[in-house]
C-alpha positions as CSV (number, residue, x, y, z in Angstrom):
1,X,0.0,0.0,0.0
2,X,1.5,3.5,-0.9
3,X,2.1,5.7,1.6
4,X,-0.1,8.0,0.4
5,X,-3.0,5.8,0.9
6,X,-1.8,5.7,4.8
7,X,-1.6,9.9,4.7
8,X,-5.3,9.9,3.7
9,X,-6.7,7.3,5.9
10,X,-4.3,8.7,8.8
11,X,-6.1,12.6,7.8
12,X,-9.4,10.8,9.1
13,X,-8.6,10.1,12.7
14,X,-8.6,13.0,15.1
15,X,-5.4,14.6,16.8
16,X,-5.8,12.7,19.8
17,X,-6.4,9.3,18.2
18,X,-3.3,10.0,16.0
19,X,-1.8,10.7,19.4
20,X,-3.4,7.5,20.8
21,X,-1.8,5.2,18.5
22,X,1.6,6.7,18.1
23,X,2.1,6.7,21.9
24,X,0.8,2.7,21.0
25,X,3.3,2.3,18.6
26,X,6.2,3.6,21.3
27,X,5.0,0.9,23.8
28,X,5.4,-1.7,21.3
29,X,8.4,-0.7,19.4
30,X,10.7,1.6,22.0
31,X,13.9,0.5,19.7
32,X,12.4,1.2,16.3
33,X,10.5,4.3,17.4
34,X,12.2,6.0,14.6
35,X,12.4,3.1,12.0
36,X,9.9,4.9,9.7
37,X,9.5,1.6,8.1
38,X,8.6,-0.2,11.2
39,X,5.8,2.6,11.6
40,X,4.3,2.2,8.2
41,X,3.6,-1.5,8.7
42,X,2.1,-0.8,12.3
43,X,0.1,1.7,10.9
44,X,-0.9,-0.1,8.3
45,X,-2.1,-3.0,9.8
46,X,-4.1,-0.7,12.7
47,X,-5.8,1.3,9.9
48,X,-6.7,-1.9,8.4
49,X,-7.7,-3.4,11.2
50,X,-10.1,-0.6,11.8
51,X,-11.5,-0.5,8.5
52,X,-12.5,-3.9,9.0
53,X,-14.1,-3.4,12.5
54,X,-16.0,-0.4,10.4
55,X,-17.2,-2.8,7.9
56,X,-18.5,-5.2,10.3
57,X,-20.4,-2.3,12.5
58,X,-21.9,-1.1,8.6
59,X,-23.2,-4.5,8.5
């Protein structure tokens, strides 16, 4: 997935849930907390994840 996809889907949280799961992200990954690649594929995978727990709620 391009990173501009993630920029998009990323736009739709607000400031504190983008605070939320970056602060999640430094919990998990203290040594990689700047590994920008290691942060794309977390992010990834949460805005996925969400987009499926949307899709189940539209249900």
């Amino acid at each position: 997935m391009p990173h501009k996809d993630i920029s998009t889907k990323w736009d739709l949280y607000t400031p504190q849930q983008q605070t939320d799961i970056l602060a999640e992200f430094r919990k998990k990954f203290p040594n990689d907390y700047y590994c920008r690649t290691t942060l794309f594929e977390f992010l990834n995978k949460k805005l996925r994840m969400n987009e499926d727990n949307n899709k189940v709620l539209d249900q």
